[in-house]
C-alpha positions in Angstrom: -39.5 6.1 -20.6 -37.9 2.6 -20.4 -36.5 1.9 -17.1 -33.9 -0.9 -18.5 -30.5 -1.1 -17.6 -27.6 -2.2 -19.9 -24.7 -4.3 -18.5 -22.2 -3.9 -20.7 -19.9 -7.0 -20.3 -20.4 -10.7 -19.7 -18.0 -11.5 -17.5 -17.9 -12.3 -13.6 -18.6 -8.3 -13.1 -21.5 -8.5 -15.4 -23.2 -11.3 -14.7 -23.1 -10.6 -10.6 -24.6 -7.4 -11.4 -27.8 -9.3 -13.5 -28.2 -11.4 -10.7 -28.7 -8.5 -8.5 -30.8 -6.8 -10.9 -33.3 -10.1 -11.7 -33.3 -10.5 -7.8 -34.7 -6.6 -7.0 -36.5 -7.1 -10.0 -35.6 -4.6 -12.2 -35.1 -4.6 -16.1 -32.0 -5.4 -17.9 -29.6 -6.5 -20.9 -26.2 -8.5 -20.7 -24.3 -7.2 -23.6 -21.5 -8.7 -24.5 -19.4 -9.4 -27.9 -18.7 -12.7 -27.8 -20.9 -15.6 -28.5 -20.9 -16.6 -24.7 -20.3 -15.6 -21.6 -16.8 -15.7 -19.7 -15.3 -12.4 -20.3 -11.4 -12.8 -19.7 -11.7 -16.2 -19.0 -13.1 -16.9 -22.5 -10.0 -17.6 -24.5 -12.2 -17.3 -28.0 -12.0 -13.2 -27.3 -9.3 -12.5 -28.9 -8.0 -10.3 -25.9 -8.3 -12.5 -23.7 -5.3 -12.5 -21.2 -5.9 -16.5 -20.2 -2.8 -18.7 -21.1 -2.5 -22.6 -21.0 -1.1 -22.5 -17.4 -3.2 -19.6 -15.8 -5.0 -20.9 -12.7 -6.9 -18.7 -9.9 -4.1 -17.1 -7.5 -7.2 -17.3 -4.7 -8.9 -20.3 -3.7 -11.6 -22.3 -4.6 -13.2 -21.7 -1.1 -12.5 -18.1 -0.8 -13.5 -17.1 -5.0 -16.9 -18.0 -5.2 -19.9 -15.8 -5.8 -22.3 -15.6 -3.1 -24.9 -18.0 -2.6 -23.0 -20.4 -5.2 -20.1 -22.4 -3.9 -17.5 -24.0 -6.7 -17.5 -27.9 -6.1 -15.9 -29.5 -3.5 -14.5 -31.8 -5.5 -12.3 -29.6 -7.3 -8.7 -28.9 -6.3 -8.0 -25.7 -4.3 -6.8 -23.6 -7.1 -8.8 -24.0 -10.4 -7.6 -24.1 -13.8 -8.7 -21.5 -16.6 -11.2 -23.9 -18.4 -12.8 -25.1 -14.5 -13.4 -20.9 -13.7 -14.9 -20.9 -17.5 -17.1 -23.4 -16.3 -18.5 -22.3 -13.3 -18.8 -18.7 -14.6 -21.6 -20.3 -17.4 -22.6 -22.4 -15.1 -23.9 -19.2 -12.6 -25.6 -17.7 -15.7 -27.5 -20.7 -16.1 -29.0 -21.4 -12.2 -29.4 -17.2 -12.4 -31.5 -17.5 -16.0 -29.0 -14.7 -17.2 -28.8 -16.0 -21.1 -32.5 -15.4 -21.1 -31.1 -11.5 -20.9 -28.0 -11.7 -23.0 -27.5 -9.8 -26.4 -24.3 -11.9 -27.5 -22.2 -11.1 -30.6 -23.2 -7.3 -29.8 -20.0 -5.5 -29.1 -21.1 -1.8 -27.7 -19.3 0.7 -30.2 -20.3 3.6 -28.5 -22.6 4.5 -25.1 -23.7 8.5 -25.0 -26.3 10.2 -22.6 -29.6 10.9 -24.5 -33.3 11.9 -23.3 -34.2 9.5 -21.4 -30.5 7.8 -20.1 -28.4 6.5 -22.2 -28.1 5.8 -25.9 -26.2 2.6 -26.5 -24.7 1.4 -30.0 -24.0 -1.4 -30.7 -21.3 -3.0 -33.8 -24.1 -4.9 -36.0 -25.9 -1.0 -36.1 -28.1 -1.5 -33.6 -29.2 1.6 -31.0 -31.3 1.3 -28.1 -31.9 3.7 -25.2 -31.6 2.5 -21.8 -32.5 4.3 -18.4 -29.1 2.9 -16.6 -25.9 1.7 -17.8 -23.5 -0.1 -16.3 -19.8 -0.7 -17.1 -18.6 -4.2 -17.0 -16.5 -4.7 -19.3 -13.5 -5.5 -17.7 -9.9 -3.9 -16.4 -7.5 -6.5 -18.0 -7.7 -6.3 -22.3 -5.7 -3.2 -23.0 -2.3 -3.7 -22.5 -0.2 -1.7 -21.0 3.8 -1.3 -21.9 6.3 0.8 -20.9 8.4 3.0 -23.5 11.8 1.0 -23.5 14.4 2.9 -26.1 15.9 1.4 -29.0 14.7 -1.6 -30.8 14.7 -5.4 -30.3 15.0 -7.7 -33.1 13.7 -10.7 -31.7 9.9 -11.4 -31.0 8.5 -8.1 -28.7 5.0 -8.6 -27.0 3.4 -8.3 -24.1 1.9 -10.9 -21.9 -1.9 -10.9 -22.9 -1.0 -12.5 -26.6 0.9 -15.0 -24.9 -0.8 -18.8 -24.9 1.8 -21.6 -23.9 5.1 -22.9 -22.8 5.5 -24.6 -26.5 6.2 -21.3 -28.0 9.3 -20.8 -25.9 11.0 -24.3 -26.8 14.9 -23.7 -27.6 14.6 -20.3 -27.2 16.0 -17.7 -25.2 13.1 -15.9 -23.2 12.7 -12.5 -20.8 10.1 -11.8 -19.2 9.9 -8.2 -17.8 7.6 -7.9 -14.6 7.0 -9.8 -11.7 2.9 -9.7 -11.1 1.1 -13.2 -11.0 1.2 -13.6 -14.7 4.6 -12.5 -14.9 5.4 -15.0 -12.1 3.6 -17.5 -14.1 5.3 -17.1 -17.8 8.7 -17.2 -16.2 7.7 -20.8 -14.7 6.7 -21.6 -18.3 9.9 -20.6 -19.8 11.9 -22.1 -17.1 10.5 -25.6 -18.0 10.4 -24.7 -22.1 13.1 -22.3 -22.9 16.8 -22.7 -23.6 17.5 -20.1 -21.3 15.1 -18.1 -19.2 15.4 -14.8 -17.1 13.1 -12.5 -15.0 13.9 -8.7 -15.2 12.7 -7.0 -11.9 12.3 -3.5 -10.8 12.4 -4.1 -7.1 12.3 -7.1 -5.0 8.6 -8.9 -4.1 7.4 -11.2 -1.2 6.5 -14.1 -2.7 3.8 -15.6 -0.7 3.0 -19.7 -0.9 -0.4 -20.6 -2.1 -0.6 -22.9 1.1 -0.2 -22.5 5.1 -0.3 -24.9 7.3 -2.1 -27.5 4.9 -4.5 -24.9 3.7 -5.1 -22.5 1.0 -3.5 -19.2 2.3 -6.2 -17.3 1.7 -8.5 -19.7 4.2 -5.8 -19.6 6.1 -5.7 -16.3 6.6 -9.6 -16.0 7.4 -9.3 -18.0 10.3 -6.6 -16.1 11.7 -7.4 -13.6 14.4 -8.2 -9.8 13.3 -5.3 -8.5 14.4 -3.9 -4.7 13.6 -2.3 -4.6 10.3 1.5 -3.3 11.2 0.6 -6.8 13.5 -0.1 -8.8 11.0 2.8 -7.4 8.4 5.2 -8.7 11.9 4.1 -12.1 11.9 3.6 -12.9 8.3 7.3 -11.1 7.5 8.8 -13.9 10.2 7.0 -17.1 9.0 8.1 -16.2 5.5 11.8 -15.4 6.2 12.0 -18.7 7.9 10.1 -20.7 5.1 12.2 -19.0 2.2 14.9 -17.9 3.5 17.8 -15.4 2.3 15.8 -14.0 -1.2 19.5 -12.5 -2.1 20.7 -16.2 -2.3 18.6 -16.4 -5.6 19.4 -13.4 -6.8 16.3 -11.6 -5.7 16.5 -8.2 -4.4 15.7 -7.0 -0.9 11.9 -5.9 -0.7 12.2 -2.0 -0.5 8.2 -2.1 0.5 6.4 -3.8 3.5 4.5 -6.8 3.3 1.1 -6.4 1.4 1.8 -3.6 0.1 1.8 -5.0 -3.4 -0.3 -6.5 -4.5 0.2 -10.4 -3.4 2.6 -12.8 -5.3 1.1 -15.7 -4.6 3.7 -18.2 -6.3 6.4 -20.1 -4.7 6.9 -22.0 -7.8 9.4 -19.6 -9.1 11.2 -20.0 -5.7 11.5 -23.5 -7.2 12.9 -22.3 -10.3 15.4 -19.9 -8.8 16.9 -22.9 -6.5 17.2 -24.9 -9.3 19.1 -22.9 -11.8 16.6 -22.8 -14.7 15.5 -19.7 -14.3 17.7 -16.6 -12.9 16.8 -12.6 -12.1 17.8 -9.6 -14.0 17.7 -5.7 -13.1 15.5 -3.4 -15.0 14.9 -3.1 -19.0 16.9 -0.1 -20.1 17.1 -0.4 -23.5 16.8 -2.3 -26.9 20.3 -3.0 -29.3 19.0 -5.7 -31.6 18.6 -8.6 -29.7 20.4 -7.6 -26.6 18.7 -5.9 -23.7 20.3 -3.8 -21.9 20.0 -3.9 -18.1 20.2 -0.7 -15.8 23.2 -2.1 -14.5 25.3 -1.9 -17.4 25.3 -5.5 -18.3 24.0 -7.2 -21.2 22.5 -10.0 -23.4 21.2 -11.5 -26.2 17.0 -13.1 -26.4 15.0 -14.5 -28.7 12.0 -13.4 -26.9 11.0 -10.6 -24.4 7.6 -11.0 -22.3 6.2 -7.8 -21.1 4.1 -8.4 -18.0 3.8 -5.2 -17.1 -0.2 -5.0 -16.7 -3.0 -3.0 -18.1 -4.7 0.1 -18.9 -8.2 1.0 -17.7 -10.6 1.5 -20.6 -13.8 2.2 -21.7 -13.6 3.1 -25.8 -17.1 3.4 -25.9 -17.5 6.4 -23.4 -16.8 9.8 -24.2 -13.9 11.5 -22.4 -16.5 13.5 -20.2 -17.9 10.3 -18.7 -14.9 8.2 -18.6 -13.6 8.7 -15.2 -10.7 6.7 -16.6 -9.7 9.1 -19.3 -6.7 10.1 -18.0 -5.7 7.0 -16.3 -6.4 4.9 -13.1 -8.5 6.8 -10.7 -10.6 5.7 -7.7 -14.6 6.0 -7.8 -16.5 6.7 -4.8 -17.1 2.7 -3.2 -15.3 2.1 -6.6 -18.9 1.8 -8.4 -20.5 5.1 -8.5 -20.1 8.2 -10.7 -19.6 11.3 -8.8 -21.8 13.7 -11.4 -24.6 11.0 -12.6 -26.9 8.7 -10.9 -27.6 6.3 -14.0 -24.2 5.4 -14.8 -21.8 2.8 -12.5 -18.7 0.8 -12.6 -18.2 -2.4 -12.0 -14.8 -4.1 -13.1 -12.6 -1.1 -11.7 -11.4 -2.4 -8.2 -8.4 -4.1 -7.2 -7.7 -5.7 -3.4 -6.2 -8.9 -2.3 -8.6 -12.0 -3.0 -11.2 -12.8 -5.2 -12.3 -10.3 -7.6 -15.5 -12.1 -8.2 -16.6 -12.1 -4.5 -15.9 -8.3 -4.4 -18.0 -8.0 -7.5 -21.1 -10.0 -5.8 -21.2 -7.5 -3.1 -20.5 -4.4 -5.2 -23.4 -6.0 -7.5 -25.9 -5.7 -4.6 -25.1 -2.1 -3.8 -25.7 -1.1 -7.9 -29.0 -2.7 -7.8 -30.5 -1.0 -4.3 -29.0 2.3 -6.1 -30.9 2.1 -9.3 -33.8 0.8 -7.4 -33.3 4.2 -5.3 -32.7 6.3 -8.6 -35.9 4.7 -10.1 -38.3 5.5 -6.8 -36.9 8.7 -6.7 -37.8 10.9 -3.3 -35.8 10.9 0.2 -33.7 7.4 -0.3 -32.6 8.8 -3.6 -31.8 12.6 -2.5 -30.0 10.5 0.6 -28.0 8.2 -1.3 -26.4 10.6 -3.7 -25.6 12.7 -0.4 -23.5 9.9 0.6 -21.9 9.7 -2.3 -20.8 13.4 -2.8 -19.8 13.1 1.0 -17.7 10.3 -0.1 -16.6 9.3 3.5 -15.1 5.8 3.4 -11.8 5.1 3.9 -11.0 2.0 1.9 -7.5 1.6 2.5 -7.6 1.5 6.5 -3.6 2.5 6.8 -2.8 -0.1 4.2 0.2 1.9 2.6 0.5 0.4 -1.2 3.9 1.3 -3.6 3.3 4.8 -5.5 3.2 3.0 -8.9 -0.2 3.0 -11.6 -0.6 -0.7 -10.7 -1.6 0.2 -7.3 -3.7 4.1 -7.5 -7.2 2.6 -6.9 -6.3 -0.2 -4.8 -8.2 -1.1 -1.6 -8.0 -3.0 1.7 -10.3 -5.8 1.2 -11.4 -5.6 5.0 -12.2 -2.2 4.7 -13.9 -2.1 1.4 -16.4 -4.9 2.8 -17.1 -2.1 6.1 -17.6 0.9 3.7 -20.8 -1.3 2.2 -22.3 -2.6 5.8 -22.3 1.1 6.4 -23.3 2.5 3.2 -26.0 -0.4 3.7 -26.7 0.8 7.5 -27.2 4.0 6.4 -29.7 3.6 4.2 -31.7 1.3 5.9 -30.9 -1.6 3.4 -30.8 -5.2 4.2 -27.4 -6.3 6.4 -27.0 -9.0 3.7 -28.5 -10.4 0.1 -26.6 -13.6 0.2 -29.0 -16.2 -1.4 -31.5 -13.6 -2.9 -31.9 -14.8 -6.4 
């Protein structure tokens, strides 16, 4: 019986989990649909999300993967085409092409004798021992059931590309996440006339404190306790921004960090300047005006939906998809509670870097299949713990009750539940540098 794993996916989530894999030595194929690596950040995919002004929301310093720093050289928030870059350019030092199956989009992964039978679109069919999902959280796109109809040009945020296509037009965009924030900048600079329509008021947080990056910023503050740390940040930001309802914004009805962060103070910008202004919340469609839950409306050319994405995996069947029937959170967000040969690896969300968080989830897949491979007492042990299921990843971190937010985690308490899982299973402290 082959003891090969495949990673399905090519992005950041796959590719940390290859390196992990080539370092414990174990088998395994990178499959991935396109003709290269990059996953979102490849804007040949066709679903890609990636539009001309998208840039990282964390730092340079604070995004890398383990072991492989981004240059120094380059400015403390990358553009798309930089992360694009430096994503090929950790396949390459790792020798992950060497493993890739490009142009290979799995149609269709089902348990068979032996692990897993995985199809692929050009008809292949292979059987692997492990199989992991990377394959990504932010394709299908996600929008909300607004009644009527709307005669101008309806879409949602991932088929969006520039600022170009909102010259002389008037342009909504519904949702205020980072690429919401984003698109409105674009059509405040582009548009004849551009609005924001928000649900409830946000903290917007500046990409820079003191000089720095925030999120470096942050790391060199002292651990304090959170309800502490909400105190402080709340005060610093009400004197750097001021009165939010002076632009129209409403009143937070949440704490601070408790969404996930909005790290923008360019629309700030906008706000103070006029060429971009706030709306309520969608409430219908009538041609091309949009109703607002206030009562009030008007006419666009153009409604935005940035109102995020669904998490899916096509090619599972229902009774292995733990995301079936929505967002749900896995045990250390990688495992499945009923199989030891299948694991997850693009299903976590936290403040930060999402590809730093998938270097260390990487680590933990690789010591499991190395476990499930040996069989015996580490094995029996490890799927113990995760039945247990134990760890507290949120650490009183209270997020909003909406789907955005269902399997979020505190970032500070994620990175304790591994040291213990790792503690407890005798496995090394740290992997940094081990390819």
């Amino acid at each position: 019986m082959s003891d090969k794993t495949a990673i399905v996916g090519g992005g950041p989530a796959g590719l940390a989990a290859g390196r992990a894999l080539k370092a414990l030595g174990l088998p395994f194929d990178i499959i991935e649909g396109n003709a290269d690596f990059g996953g979102l950040w490849n804007r040949d995919w066709a679903l890609s999300p990636i539009y001309d002004s998208a840039h990282f929301i964390s730092s340079r310093t604070m995004s890398a993967f383990d072991g492989f720093p981004m240059p120094e050289e380059w400015p403390d928030y990358p553009r798309h085409d930089l992360i694009l870059d430096y994503i090929r350019s950790f396949a390459r030092a790792f020798g992950l092409y060497e493993h890739a199956r490009f142009g290979a989009a799995v149609s269709s992964a089902r348990p068979a004798p032996g692990g897993w039978r995985v199809e692929t679109a050009d008809g292949r069919a292979e059987i692997y021992r492990f199989l992991i999902c990377a394959s990504g959280a932010t394709w299908d796109a996600a929008a909300p059931a607004i009644p009527g109809e709307f005669a101008g040009r309806l879409r949602h945020a991932r088929d969006y590309r520039g600022a170009e296509e909102f010259a002389g037009r008037r342009v909504l965009v519904v949702g205020c996440g980072n690429s919401g924030a984003d698109i409105a900048c674009d059509a405040a600079q582009r548009a004849a006339f551009a609005a924001i329509s928000l649900r409830r008021g946000y903290w917007f947080i500046p990409k820079h404190f003191a000089g720095m990056p925030t999120d470096v910023y942050a790391a060199r503050q002292p651990k304090v306790p959170l309800r502490l740390r909400q105190f402080v940040l709340k005060r610093r930001l009400r004197r750097m921004i001021g009165d939010m309802a002076r632009l129209g914004l409403p009143e937070p009805d949440h704490e601070l960090l408790e969404t996930h962060p909005l790290m923008n103070d360019q629309v700030l910008h906008h706000l103070r300047h006029g060429d971009l202004v706030v709306r309520p919340d969608v409430a219908r469609f009538e041609g091309d005006e949009v109703m607002f839950r206030d009562g009030t409306r008007e006419a666009f050319d153009d409604v935005v939906l940035a109102t995020g994405y669904n998490w899916s995996l096509p090619y599972l069947a229902d009774a292995e998809n733990p995301f079936a029937c929505g967002k749900a959170q896995l045990p250390l967000c990688v495992f499945s509670p009923a199989r030891d040969d299948l694991f997850f690896m693009s299903f976590i969300k936290a403040a930060g870097s999402s590809i730093t968080l998938f270097g260390e989830m990487s680590w933990i897949v690789a010591r499991a299949i190395r476990a499930a491979q040996d069989g015996g007492a580490d094995h029996a042990k490890l799927r113990a713990e995760i039945a247990a299921n134990r760890y507290d990843l949120r650490k009183g971190l209270r997020m909003v009750a909406s789907p955005r937010h269902e399997a979020y985690v505190n970032r500070d308490a994620y990175a304790e539940a591994l040291r213990i899982l790792r503690r407890r299973m005798g496995w090394p402290e740290t992997e940094q540098n081990a390819a």
